[in-house]
PLY file of the C-alpha trace (Angstrom):
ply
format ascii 1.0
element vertex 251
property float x
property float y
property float z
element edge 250
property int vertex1
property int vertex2
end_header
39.70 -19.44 93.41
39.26 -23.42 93.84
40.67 -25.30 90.83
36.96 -26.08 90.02
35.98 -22.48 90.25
39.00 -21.71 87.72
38.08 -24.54 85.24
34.58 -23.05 85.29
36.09 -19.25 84.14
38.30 -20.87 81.61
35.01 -22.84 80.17
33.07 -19.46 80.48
35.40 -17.66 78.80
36.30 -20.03 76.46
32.83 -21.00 75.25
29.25 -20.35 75.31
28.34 -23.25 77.54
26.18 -21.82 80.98
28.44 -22.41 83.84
28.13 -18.99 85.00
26.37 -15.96 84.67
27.84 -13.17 82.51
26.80 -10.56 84.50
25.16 -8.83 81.78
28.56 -9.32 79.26
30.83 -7.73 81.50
34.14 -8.82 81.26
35.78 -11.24 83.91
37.26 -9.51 87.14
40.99 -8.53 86.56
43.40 -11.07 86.73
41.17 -14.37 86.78
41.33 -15.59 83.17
45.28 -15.32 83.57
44.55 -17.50 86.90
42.33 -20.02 85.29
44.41 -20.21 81.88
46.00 -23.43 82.72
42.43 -24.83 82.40
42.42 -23.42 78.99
43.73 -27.11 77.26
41.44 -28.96 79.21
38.70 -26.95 77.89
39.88 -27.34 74.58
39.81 -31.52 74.99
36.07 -30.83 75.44
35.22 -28.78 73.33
37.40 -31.19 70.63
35.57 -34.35 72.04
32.02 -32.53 71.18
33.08 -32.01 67.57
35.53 -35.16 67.57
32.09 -37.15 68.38
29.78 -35.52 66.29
32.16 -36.51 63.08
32.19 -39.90 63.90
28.40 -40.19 64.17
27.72 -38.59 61.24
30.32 -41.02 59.51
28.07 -43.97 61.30
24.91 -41.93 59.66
26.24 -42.73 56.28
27.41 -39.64 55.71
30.33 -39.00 53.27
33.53 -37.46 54.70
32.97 -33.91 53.82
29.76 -33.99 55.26
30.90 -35.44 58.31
33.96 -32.86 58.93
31.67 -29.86 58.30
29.35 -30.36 61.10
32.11 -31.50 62.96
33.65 -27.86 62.71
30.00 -26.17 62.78
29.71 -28.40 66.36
32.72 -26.57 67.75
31.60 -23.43 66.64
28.23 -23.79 68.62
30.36 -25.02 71.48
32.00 -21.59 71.53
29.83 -19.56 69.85
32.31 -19.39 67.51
34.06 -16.28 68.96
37.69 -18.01 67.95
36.87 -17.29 64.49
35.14 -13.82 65.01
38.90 -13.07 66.83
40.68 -13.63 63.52
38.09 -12.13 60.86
38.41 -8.38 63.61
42.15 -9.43 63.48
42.63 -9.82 59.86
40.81 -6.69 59.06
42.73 -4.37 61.72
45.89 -5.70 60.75
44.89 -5.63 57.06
42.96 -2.60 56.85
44.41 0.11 59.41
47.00 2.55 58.73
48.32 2.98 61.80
48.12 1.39 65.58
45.08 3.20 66.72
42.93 2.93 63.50
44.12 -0.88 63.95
42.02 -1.51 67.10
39.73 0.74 65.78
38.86 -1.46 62.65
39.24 -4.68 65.27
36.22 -2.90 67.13
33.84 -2.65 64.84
31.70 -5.77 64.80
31.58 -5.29 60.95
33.44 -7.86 58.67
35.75 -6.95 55.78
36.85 -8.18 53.19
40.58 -9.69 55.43
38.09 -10.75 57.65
35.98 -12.60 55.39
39.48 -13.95 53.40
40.44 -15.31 56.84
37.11 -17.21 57.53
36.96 -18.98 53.91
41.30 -20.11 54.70
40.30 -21.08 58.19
37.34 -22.80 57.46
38.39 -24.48 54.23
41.95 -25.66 55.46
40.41 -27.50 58.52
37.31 -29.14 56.54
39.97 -30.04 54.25
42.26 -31.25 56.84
39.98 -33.34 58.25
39.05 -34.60 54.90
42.19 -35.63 54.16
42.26 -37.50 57.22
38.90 -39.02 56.32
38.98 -42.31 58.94
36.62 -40.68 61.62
38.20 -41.77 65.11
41.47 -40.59 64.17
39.60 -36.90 62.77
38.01 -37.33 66.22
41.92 -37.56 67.98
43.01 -35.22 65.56
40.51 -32.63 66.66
40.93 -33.43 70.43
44.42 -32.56 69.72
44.14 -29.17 67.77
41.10 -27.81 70.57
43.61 -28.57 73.31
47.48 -27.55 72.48
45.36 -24.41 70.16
44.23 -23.23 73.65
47.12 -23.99 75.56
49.36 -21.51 73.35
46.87 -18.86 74.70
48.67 -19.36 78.08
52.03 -18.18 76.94
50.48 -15.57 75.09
49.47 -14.08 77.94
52.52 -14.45 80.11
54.72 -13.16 77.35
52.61 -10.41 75.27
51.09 -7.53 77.13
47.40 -6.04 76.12
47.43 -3.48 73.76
44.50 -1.77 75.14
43.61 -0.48 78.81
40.42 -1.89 78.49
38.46 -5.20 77.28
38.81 -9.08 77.70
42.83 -8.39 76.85
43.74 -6.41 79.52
41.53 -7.69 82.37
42.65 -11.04 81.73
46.21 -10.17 83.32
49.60 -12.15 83.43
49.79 -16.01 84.67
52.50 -16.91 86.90
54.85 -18.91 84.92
53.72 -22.32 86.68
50.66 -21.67 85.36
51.67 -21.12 82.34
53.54 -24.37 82.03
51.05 -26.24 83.61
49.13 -25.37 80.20
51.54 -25.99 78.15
52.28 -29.73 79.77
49.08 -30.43 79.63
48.06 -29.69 75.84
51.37 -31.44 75.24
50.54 -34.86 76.94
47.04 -34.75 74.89
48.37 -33.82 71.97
51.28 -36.51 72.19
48.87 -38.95 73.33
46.31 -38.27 70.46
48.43 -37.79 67.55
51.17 -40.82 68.56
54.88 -39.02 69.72
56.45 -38.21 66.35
53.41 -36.70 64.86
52.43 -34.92 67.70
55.77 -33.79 68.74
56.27 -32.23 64.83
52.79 -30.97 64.98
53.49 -29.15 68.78
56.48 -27.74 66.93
55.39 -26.23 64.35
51.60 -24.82 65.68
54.20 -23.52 68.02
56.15 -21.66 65.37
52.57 -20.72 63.53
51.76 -19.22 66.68
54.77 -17.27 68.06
55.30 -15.71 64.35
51.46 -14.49 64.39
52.51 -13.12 68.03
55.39 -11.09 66.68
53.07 -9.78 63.99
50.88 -8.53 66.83
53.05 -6.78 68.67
54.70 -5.16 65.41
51.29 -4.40 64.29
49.60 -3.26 67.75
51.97 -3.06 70.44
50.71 -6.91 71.99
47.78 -8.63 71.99
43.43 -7.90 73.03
40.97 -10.85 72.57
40.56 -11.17 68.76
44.30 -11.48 68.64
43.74 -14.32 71.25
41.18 -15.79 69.18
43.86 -15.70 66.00
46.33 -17.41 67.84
43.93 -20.18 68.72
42.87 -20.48 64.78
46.58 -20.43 63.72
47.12 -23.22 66.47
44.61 -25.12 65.21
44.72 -24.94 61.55
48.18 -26.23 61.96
47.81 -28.78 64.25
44.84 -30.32 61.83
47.10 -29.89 58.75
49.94 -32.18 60.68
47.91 -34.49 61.95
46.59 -34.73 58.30
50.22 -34.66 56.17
50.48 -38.08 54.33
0 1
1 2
2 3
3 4
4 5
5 6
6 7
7 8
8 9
9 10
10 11
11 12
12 13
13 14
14 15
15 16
16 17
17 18
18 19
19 20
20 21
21 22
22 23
23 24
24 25
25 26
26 27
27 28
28 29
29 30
30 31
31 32
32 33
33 34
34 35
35 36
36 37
37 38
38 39
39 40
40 41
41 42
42 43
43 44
44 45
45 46
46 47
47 48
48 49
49 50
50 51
51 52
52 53
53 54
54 55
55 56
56 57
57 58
58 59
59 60
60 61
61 62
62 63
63 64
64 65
65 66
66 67
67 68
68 69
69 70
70 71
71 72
72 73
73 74
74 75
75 76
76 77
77 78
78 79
79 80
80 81
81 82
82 83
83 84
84 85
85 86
86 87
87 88
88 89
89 90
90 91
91 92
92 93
93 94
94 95
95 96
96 97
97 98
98 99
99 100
100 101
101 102
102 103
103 104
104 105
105 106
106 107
107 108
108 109
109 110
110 111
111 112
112 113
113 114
114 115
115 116
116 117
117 118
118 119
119 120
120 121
121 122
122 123
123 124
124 125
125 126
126 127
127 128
128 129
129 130
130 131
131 132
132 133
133 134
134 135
135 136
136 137
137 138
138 139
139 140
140 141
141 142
142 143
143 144
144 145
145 146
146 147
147 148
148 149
149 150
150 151
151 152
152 153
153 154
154 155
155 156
156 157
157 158
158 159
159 160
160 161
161 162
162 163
163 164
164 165
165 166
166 167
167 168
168 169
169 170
170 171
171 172
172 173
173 174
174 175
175 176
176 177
177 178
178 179
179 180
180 181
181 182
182 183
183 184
184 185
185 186
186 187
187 188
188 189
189 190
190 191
191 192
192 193
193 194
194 195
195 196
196 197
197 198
198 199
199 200
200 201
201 202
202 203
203 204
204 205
205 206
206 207
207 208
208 209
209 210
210 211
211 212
212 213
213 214
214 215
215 216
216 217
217 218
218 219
219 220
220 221
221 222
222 223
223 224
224 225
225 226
226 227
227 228
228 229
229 230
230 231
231 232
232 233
233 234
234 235
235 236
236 237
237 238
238 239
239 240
240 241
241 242
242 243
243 244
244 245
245 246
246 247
247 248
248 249
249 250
């Protein structure tokens, strides 16, 4: 595929913009999200612009802080369709609720929420608001959330390169295996934006540890289910980002 082409599968994927027909909700041919996953940060600045933007309008509204970081989360989650979050509510619950592997991705299956699942939406949800609270001056909530969309998104890249899918089937296993330049194309990328929006130090602690965040959630994964599918994709993404927000907000 042309770079374009890839960017465009990495936005389809990613969100719930229309760059492409779904072709009915089918999942993507095998191997092209692994081929288009370096596109995954750049994505991410977008989607983090949208909400970055809508919080710093709503500030220039009037609107208090809390206000203004709500709808700049609920802005994201239209972006995407909030299928990030759905990933770590199916994730929480199969990890939480299953007794074993199989009844694991069983539980992930069911489009159903528990009560993990609900536990992990209130923590994500709350810890970013109040992240971005915290931060309250709007154009740096705006940088911060450019900064947690992107590097979130490019952690998905060495997920993929380093994990293999626990199922045979799904967005997990047709997504396949990105050549390693691809995979530190990513990872370059959502460092220079995260460096850039959260100044060196701050971004270089906050790349750090979402990188920690993430890699321990991975070894859960693979303890739990043998590697990742795409609600454990989705978790790593929340983890990435509820860290990078709670850095770039740390006094």
């Amino acid at each position: 595929m042309s770079l374009f082409a890839q960017f465009m599968t990495a936005t389809g994927v990613l969100t719930r913009l229309p760059v492409a027909p779904r072709d009915n909700g089918a999942a993507p041919q095998q191997g092209t999200v692994a081929e288009a996953c370096w596109a995954f940060p750049a994505v991410g600045a977008g989607i983090g612009f949208i909400a970055g933007a809508v919080m710093v309008l709503a500030a220039l509204s009037g609107l208090g802080t809390a206000p203004a970081a709500l709808l700049a989360l609920v802005a994201g989650g239209l972006v995407t369709g909030a299928l990030h979050e759905d990933g770590l509510a199916d994730t929480a619950d199969g990890f939480g609720g299953g007794r074993d592997r199989d009844e694991k991705l069983a539980i992930m299956r069911d489009s159903r929420q528990g009560s993990y699942g609900i536990i992990a939406l209130i923590l994500s949800i709350g810890l970013r608001a109040a992240a971005l609270y915290t931060i309250a001056e709007p154009v740096e909530g705006a940088l911060a959330l450019i900064a947690a969309h992107t590097a979130s998104r490019a952690a998905l890249a060495p997920a993929l390169y380093l994990l293999r899918p626990a199922r045979d089937d799904g967005l997990g296993a047709t997504a396949g295996r990105p050549s390693l330049a691809t995979t530190l194309v990513a990872a370059a990328i959502g460092a220079v934006v995260a460096l850039g929006a959260l100044g060196p130090v701050r971004g270089l602690v906050a790349l750090i540890l979402m990188a920690a965040a993430v890699a321990g959630t991975a070894m859960l994964a693979r303890r739990q289910i043998g590697g990742y599918t795409g609600d454990v994709l989705g978790a790593f993404q929340q983890v990435g980002e509820i860290v990078m927000l709670l850095v770039a907000a740390a006094k």
